[in-house]
PyMOL Python script that loads the backbone (N, CA, C, O; Angstrom):
from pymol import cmd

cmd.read_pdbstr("""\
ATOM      1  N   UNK A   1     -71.098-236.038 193.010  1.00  0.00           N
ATOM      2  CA  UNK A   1     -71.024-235.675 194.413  1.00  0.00           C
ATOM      3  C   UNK A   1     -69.613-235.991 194.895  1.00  0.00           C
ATOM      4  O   UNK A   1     -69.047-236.991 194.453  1.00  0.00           O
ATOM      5  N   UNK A   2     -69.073-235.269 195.692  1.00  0.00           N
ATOM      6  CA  UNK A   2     -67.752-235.427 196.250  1.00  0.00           C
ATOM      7  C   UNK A   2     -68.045-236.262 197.802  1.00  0.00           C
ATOM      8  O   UNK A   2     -69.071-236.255 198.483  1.00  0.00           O
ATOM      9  N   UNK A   3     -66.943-236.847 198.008  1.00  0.00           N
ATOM     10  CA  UNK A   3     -66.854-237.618 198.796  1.00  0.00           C
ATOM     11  C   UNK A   3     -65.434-236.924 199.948  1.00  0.00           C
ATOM     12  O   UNK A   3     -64.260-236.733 199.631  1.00  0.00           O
ATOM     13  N   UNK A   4     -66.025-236.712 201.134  1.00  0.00           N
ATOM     14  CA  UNK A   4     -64.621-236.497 201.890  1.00  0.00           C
ATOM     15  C   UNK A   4     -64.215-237.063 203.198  1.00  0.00           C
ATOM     16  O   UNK A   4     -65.089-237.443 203.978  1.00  0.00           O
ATOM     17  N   UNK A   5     -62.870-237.156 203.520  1.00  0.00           N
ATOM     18  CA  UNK A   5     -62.519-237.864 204.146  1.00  0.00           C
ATOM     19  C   UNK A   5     -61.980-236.783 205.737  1.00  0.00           C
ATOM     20  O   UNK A   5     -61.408-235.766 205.346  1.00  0.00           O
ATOM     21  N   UNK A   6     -62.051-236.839 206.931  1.00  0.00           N
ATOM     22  CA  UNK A   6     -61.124-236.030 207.164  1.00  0.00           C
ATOM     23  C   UNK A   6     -61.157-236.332 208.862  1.00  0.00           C
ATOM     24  O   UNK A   6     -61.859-237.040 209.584  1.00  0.00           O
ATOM     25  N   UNK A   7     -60.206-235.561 209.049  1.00  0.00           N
ATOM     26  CA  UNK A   7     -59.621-236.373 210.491  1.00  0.00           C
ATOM     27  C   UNK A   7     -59.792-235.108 211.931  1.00  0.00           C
ATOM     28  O   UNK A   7     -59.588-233.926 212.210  1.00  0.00           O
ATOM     29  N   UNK A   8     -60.063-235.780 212.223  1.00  0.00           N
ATOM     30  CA  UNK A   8     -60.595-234.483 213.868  1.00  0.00           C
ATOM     31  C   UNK A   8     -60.306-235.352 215.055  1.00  0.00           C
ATOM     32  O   UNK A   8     -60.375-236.570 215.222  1.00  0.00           O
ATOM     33  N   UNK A   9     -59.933-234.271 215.891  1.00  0.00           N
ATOM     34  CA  UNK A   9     -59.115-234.953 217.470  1.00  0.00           C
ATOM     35  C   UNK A   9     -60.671-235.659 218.322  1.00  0.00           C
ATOM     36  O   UNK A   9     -61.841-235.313 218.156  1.00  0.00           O
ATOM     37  N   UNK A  10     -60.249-236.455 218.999  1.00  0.00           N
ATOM     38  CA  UNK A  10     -61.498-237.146 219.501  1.00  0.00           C
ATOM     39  C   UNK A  10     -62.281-236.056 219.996  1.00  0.00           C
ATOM     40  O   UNK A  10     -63.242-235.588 219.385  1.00  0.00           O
ATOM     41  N   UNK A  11     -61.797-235.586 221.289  1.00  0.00           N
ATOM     42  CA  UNK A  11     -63.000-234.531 221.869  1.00  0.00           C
ATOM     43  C   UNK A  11     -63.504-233.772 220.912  1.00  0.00           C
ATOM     44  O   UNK A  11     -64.710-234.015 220.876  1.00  0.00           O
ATOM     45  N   UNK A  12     -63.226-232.992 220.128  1.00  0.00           N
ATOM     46  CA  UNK A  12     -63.580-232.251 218.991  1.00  0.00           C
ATOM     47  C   UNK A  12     -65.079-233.105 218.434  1.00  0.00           C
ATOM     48  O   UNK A  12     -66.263-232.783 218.534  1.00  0.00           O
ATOM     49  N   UNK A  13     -64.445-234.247 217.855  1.00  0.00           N
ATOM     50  CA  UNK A  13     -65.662-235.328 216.878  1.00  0.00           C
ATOM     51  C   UNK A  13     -66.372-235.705 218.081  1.00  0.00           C
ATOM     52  O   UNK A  13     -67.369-236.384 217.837  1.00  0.00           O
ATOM     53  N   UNK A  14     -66.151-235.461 219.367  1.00  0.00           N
ATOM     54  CA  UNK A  14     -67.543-236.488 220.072  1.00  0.00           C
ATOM     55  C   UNK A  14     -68.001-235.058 220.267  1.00  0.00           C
ATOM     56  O   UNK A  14     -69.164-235.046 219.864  1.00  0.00           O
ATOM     57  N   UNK A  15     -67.652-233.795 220.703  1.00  0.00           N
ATOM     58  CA  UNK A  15     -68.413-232.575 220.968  1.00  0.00           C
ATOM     59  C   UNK A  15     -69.773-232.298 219.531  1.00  0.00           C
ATOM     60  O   UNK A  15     -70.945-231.936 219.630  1.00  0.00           O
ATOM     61  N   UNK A  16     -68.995-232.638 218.384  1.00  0.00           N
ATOM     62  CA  UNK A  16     -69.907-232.397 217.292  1.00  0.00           C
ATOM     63  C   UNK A  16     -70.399-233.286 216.893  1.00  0.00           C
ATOM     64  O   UNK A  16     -70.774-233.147 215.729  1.00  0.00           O
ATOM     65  N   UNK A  17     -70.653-234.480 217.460  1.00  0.00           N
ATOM     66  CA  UNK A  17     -71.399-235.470 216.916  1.00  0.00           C
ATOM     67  C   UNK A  17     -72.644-235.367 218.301  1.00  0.00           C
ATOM     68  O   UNK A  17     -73.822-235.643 218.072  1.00  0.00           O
ATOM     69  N   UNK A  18     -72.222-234.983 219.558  1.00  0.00           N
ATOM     70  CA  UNK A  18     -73.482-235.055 220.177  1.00  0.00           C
ATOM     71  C   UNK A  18     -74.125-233.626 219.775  1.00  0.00           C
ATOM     72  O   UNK A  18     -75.325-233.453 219.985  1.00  0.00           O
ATOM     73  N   UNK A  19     -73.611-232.952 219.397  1.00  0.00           N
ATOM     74  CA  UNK A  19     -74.651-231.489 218.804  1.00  0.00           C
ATOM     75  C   UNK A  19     -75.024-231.643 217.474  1.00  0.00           C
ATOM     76  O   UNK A  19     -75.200-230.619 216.813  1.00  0.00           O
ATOM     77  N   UNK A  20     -75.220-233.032 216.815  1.00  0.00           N
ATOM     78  CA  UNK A  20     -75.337-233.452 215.550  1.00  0.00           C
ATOM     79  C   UNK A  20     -74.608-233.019 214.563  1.00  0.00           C
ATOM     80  O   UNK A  20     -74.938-233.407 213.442  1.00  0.00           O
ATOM     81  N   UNK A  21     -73.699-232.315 214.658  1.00  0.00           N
ATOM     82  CA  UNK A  21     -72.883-231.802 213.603  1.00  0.00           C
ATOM     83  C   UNK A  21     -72.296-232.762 212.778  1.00  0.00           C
ATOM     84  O   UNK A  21     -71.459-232.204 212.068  1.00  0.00           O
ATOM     85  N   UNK A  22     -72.363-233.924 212.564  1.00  0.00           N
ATOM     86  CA  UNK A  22     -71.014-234.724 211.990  1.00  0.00           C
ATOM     87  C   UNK A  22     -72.637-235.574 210.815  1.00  0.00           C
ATOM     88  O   UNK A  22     -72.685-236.754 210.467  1.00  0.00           O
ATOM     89  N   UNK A  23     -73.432-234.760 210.575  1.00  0.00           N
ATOM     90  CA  UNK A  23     -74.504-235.355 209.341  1.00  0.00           C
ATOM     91  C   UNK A  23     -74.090-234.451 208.318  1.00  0.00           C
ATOM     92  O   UNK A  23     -73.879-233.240 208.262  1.00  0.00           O
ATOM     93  N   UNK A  24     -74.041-235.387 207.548  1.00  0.00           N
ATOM     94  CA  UNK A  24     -73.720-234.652 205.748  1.00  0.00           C
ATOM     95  C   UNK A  24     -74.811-233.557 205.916  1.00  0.00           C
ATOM     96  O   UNK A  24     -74.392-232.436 205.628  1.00  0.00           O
ATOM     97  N   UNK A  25     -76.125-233.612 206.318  1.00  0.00           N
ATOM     98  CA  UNK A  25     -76.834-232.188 206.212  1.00  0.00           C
ATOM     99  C   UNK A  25     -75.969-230.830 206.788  1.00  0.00           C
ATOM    100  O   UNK A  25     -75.751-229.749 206.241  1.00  0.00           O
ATOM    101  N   UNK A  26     -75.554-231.380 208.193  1.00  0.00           N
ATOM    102  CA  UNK A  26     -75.103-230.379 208.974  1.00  0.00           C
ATOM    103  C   UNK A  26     -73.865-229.943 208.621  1.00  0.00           C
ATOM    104  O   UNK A  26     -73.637-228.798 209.011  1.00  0.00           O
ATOM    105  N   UNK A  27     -72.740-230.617 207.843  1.00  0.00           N
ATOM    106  CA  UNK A  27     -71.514-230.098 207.482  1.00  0.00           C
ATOM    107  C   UNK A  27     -71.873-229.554 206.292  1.00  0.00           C
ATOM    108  O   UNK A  27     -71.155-228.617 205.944  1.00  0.00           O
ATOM    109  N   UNK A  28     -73.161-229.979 205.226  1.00  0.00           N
ATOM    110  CA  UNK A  28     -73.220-229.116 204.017  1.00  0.00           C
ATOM    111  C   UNK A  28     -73.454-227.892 204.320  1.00  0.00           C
ATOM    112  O   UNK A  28     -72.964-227.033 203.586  1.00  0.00           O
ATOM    113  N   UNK A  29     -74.432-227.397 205.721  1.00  0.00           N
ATOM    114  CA  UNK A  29     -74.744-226.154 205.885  1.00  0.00           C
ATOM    115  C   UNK A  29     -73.020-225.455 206.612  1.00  0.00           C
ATOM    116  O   UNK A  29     -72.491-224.355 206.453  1.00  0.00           O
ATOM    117  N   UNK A  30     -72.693-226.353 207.195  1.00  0.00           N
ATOM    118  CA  UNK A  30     -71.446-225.500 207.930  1.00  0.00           C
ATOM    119  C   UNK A  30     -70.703-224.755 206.705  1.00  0.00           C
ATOM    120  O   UNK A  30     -70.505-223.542 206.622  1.00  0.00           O
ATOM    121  N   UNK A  31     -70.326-225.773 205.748  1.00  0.00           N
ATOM    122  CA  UNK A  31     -69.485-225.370 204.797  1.00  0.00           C
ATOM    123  C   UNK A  31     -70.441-224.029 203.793  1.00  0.00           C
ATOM    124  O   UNK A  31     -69.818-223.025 203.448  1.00  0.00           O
ATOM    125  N   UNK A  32     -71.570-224.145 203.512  1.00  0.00           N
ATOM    126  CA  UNK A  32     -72.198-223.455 202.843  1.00  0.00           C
ATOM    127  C   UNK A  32     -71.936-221.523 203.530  1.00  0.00           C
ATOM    128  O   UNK A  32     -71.572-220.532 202.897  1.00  0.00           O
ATOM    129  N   UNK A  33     -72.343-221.677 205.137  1.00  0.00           N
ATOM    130  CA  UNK A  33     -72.217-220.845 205.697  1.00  0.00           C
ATOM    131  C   UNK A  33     -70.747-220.240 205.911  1.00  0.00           C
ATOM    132  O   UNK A  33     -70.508-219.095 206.293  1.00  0.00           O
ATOM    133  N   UNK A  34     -69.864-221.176 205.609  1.00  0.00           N
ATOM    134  CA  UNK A  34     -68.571-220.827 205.667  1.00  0.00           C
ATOM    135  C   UNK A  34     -67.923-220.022 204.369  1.00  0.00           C
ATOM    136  O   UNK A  34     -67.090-219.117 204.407  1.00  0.00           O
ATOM    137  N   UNK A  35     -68.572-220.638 203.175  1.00  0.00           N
ATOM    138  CA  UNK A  35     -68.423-220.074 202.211  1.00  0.00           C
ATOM    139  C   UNK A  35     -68.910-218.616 202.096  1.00  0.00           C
ATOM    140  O   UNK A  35     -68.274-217.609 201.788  1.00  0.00           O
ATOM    141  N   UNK A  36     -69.906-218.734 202.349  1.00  0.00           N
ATOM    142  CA  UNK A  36     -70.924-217.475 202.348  1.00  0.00           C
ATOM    143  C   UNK A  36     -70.229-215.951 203.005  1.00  0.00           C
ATOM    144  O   UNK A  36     -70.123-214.852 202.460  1.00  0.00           O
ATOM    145  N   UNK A  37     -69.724-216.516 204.721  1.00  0.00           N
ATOM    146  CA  UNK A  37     -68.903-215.640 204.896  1.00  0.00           C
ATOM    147  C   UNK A  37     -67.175-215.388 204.221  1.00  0.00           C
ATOM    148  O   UNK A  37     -66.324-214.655 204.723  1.00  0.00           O
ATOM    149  N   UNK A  38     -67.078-215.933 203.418  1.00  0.00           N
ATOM    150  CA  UNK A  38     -65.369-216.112 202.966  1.00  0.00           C
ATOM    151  C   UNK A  38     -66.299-214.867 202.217  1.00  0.00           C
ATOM    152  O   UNK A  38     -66.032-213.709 202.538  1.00  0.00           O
ATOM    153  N   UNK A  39     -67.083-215.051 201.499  1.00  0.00           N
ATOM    154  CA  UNK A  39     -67.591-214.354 200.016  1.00  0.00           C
ATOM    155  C   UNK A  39     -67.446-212.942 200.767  1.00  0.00           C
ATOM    156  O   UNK A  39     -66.695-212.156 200.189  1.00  0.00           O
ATOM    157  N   UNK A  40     -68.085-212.445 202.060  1.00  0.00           N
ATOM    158  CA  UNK A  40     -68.694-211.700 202.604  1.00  0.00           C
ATOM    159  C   UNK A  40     -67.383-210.823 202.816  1.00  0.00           C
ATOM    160  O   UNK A  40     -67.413-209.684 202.351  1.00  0.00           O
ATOM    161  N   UNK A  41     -66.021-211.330 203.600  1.00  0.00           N
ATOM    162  CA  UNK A  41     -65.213-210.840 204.025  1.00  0.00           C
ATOM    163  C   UNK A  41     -64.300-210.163 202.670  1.00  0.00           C
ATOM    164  O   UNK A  41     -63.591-209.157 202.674  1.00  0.00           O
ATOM    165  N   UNK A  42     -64.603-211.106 201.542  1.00  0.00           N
ATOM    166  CA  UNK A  42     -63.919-210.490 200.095  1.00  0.00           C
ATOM    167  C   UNK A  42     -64.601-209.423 199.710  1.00  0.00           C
ATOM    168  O   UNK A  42     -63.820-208.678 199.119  1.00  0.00           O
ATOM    169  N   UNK A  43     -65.912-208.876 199.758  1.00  0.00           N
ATOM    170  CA  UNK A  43     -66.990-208.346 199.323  1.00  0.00           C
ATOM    171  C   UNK A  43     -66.192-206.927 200.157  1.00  0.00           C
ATOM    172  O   UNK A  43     -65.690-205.931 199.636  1.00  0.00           O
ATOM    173  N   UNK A  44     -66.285-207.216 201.311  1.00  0.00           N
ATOM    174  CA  UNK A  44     -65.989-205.913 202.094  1.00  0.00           C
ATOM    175  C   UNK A  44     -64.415-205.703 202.234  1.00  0.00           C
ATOM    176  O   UNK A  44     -64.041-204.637 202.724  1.00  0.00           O
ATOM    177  N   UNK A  45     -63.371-206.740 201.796  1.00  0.00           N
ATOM    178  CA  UNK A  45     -62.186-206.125 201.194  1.00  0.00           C
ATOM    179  C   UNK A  45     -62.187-205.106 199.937  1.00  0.00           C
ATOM    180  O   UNK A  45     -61.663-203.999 199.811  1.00  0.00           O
ATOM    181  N   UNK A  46     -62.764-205.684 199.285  1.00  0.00           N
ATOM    182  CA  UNK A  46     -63.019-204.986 198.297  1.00  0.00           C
ATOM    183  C   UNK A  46     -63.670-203.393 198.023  1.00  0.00           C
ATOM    184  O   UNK A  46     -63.261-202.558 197.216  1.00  0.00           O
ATOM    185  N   UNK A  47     -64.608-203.307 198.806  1.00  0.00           N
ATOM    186  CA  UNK A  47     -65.496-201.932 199.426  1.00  0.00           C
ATOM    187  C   UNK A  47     -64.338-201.131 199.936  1.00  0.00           C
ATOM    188  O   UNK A  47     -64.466-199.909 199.861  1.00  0.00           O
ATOM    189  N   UNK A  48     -63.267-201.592 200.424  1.00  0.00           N
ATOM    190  CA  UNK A  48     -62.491-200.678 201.393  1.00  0.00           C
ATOM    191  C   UNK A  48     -61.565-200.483 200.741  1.00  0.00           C
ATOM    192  O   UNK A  48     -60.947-199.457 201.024  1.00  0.00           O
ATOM    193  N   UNK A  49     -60.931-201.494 199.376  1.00  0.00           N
ATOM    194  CA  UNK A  49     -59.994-200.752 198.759  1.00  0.00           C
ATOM    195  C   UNK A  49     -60.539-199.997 197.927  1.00  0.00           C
ATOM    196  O   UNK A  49     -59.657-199.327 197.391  1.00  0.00           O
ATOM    197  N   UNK A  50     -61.905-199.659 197.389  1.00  0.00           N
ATOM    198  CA  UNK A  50     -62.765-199.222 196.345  1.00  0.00           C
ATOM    199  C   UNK A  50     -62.540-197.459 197.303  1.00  0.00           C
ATOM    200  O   UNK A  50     -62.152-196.358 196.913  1.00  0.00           O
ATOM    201  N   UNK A  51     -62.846-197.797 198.170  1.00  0.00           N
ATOM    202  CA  UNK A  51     -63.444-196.231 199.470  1.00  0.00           C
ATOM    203  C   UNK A  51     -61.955-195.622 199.255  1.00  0.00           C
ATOM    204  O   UNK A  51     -61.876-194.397 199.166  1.00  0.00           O
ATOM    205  N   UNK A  52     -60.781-196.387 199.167  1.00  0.00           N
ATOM    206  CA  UNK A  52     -59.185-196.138 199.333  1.00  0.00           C
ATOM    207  C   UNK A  52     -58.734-195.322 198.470  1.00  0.00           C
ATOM    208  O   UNK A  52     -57.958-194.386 198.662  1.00  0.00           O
ATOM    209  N   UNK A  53     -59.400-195.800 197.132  1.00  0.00           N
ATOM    210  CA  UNK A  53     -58.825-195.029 195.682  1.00  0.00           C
ATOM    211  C   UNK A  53     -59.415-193.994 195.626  1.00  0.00           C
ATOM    212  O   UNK A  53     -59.264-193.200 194.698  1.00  0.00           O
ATOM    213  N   UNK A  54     -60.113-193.831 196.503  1.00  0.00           N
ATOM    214  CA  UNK A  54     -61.410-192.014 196.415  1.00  0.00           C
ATOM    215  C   UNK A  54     -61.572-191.960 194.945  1.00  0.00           C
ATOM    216  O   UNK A  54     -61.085-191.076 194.240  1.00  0.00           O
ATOM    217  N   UNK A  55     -62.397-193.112 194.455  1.00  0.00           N
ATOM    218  CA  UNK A  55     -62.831-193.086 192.771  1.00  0.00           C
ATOM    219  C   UNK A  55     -64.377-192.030 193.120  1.00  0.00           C
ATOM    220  O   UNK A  55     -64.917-191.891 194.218  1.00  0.00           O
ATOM    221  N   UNK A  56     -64.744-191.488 191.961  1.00  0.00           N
ATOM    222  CA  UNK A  56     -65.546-190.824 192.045  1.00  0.00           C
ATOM    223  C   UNK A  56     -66.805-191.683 192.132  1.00  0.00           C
ATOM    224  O   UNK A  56     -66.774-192.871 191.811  1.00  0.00           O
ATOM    225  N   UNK A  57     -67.924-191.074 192.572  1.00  0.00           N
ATOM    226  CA  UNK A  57     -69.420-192.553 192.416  1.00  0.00           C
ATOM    227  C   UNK A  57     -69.559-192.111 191.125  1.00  0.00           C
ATOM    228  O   UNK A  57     -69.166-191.141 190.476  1.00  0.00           O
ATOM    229  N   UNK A  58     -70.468-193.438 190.860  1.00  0.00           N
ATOM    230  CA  UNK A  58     -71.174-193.449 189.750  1.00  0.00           C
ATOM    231  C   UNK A  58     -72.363-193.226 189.165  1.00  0.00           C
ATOM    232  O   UNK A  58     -73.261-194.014 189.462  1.00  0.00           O
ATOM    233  N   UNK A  59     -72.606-192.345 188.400  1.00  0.00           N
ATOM    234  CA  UNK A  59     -74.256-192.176 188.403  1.00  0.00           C
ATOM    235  C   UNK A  59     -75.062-193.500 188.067  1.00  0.00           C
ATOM    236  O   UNK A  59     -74.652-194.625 187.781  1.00  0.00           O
ATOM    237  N   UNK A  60     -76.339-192.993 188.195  1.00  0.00           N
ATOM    238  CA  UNK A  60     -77.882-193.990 188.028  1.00  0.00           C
ATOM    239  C   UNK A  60     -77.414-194.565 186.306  1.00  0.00           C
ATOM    240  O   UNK A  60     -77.133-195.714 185.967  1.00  0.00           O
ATOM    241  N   UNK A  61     -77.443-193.778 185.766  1.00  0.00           N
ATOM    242  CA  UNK A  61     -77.056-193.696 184.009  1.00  0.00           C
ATOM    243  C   UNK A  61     -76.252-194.622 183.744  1.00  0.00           C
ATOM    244  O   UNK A  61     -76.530-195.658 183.140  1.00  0.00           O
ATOM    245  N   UNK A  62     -74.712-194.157 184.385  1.00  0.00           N
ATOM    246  CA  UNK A  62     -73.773-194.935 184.185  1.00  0.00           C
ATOM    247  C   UNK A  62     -73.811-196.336 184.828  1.00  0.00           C
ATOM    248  O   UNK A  62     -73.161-197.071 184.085  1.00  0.00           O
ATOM    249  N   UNK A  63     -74.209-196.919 185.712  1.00  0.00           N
ATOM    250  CA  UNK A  63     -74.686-198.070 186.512  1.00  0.00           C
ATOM    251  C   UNK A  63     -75.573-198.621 185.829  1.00  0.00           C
ATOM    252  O   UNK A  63     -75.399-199.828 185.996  1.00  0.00           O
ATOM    253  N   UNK A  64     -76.473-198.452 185.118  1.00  0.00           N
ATOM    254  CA  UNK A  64     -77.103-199.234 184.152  1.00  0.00           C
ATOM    255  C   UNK A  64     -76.772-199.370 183.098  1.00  0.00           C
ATOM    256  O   UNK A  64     -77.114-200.412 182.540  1.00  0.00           O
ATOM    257  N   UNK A  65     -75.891-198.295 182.297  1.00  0.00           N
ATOM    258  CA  UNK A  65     -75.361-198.981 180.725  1.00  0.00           C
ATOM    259  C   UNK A  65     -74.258-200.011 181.386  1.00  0.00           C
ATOM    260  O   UNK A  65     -73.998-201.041 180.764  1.00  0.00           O
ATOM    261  N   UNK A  66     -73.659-199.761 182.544  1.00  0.00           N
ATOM    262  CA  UNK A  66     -72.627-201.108 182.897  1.00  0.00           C
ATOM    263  C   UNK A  66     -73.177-202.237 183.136  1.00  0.00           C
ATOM    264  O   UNK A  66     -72.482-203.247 183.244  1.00  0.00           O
ATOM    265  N   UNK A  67     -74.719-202.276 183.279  1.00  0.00           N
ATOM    266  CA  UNK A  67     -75.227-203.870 183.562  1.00  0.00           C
ATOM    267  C   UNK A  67     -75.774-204.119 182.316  1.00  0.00           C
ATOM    268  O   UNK A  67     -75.859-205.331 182.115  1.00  0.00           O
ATOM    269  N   UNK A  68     -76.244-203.327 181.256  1.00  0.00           N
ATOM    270  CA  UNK A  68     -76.962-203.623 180.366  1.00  0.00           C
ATOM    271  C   UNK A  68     -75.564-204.125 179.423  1.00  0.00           C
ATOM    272  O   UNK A  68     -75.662-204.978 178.541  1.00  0.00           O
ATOM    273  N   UNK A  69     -74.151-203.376 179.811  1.00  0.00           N
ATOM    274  CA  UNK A  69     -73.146-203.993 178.496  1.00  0.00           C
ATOM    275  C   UNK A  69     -73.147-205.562 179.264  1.00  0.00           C
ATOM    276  O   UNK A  69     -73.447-206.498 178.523  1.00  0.00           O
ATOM    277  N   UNK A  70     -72.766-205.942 180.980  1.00  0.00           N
ATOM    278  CA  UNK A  70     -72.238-206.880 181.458  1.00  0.00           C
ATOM    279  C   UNK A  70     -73.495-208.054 180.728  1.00  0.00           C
ATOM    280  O   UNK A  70     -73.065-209.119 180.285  1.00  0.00           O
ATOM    281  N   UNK A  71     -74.511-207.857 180.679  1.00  0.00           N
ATOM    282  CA  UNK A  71     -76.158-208.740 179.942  1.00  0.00           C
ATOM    283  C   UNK A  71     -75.631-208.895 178.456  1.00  0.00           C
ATOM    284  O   UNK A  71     -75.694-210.052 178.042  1.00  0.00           O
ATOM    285  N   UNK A  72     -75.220-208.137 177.742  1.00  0.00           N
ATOM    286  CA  UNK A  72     -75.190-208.239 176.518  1.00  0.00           C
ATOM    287  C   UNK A  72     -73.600-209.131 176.318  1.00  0.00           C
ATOM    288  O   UNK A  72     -73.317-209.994 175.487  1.00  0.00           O
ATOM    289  N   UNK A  73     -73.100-208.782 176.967  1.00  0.00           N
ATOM    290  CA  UNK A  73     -71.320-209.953 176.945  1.00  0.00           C
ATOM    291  C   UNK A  73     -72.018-211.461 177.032  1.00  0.00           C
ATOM    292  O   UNK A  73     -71.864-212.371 176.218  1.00  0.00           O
ATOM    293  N   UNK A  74     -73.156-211.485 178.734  1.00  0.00           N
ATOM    294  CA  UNK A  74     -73.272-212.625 179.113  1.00  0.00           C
ATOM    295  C   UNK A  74     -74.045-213.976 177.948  1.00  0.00           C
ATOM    296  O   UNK A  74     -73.840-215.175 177.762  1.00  0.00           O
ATOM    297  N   UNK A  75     -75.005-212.914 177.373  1.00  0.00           N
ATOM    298  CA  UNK A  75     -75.608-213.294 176.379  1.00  0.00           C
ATOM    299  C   UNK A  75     -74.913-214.153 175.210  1.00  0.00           C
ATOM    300  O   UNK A  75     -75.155-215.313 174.875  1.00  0.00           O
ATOM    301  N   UNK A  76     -73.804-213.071 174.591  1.00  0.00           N
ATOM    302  CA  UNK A  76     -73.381-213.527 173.657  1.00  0.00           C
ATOM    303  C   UNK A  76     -72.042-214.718 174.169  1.00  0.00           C
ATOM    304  O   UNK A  76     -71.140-215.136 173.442  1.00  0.00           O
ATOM    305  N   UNK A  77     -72.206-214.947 175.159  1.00  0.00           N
ATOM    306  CA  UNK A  77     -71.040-215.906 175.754  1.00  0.00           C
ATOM    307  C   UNK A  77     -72.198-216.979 175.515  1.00  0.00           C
ATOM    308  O   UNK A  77     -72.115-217.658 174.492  1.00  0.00           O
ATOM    309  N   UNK A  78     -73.041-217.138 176.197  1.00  0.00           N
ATOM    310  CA  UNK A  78     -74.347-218.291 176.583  1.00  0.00           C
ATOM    311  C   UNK A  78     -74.481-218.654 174.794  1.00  0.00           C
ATOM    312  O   UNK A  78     -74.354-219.761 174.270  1.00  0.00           O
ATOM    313  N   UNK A  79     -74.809-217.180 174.039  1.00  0.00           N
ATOM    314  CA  UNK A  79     -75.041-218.041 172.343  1.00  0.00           C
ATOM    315  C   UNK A  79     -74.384-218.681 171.940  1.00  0.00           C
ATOM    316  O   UNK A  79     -74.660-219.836 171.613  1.00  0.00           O
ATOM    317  N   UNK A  80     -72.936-217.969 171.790  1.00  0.00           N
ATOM    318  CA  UNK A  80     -71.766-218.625 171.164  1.00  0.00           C
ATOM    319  C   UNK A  80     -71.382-220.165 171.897  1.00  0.00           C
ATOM    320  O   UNK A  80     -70.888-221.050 171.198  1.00  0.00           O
ATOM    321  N   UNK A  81     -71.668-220.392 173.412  1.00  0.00           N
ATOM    322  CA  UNK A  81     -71.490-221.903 174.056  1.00  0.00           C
ATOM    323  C   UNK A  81     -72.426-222.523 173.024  1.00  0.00           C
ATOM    324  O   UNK A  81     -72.008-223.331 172.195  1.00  0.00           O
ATOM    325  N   UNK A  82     -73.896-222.069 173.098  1.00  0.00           N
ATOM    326  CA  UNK A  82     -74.972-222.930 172.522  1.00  0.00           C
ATOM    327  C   UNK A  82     -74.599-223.325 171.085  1.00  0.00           C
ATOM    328  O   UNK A  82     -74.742-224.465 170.643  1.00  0.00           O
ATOM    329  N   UNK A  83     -74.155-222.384 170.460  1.00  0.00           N
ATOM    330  CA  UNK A  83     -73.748-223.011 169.056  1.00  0.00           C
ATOM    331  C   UNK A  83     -72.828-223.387 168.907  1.00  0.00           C
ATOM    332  O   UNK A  83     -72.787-223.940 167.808  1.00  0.00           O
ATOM    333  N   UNK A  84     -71.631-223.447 169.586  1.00  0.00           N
ATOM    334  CA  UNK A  84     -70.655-224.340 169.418  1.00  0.00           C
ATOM    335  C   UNK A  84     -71.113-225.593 170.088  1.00  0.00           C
ATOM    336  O   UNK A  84     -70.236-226.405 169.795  1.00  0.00           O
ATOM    337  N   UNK A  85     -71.918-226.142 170.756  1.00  0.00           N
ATOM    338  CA  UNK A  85     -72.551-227.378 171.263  1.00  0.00           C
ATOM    339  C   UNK A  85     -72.976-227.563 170.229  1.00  0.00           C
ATOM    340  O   UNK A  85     -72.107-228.194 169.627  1.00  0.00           O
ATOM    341  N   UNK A  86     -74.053-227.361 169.416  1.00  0.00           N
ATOM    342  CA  UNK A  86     -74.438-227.664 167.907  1.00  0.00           C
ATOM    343  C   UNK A  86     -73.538-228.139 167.097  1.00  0.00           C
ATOM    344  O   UNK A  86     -73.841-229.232 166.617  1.00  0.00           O
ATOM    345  N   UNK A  87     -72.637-227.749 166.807  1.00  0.00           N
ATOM    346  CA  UNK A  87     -71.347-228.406 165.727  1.00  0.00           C
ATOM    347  C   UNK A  87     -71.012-229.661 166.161  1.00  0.00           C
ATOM    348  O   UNK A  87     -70.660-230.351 165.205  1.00  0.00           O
ATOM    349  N   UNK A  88     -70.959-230.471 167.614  1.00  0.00           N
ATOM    350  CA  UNK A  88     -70.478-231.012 168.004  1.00  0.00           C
ATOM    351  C   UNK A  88     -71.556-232.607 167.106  1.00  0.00           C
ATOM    352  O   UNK A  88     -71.249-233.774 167.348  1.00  0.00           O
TER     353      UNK A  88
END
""", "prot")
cmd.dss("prot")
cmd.show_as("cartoon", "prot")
cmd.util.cbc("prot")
cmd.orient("prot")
């Protein structure tokens, strides 16, 4: 578990400590939710440079041999960890 330290102007820390904000529950969700949207705002950078390149779509066909190769990489990544843990 990480431990953090960090510094906030008084009014700030008494505003969020009387709205309970300043409990390890409540900053795990802040940060969680914060993350969540960082992910969100990359997700839809991404969509818009994707829409930019006017790439053609992809069929049903092609969208599944790309998850069935991305399963079969993941796989053989997960075996090859597992048996190199074995040698050890």
């Amino acid at each position: 578990m990480t431990e953090l330290v960090i510094t906030l102007p008084d009014d700030l820390a008494e505003r969020a400590r009387k709205q309970g904000l300043l409990t390890d529950e409540a900053i795990r969700e802040l940060l969680e939710q914060a993350v969540r949207r960082a992910a969100g705002r990359k997700l839809l950078e991404i969509a818009k440079r994707l829409q930019a390149a006017s790439l053609p779509p992809m069929s049903e066909e092609e969208i599944v041999q790309l998850v069935r190769e991305v399963r079969a990489e993941r796989r053989a990544r997960t075996s090859a960890g597992a048996s190199g843990a074995d040698r050890s």
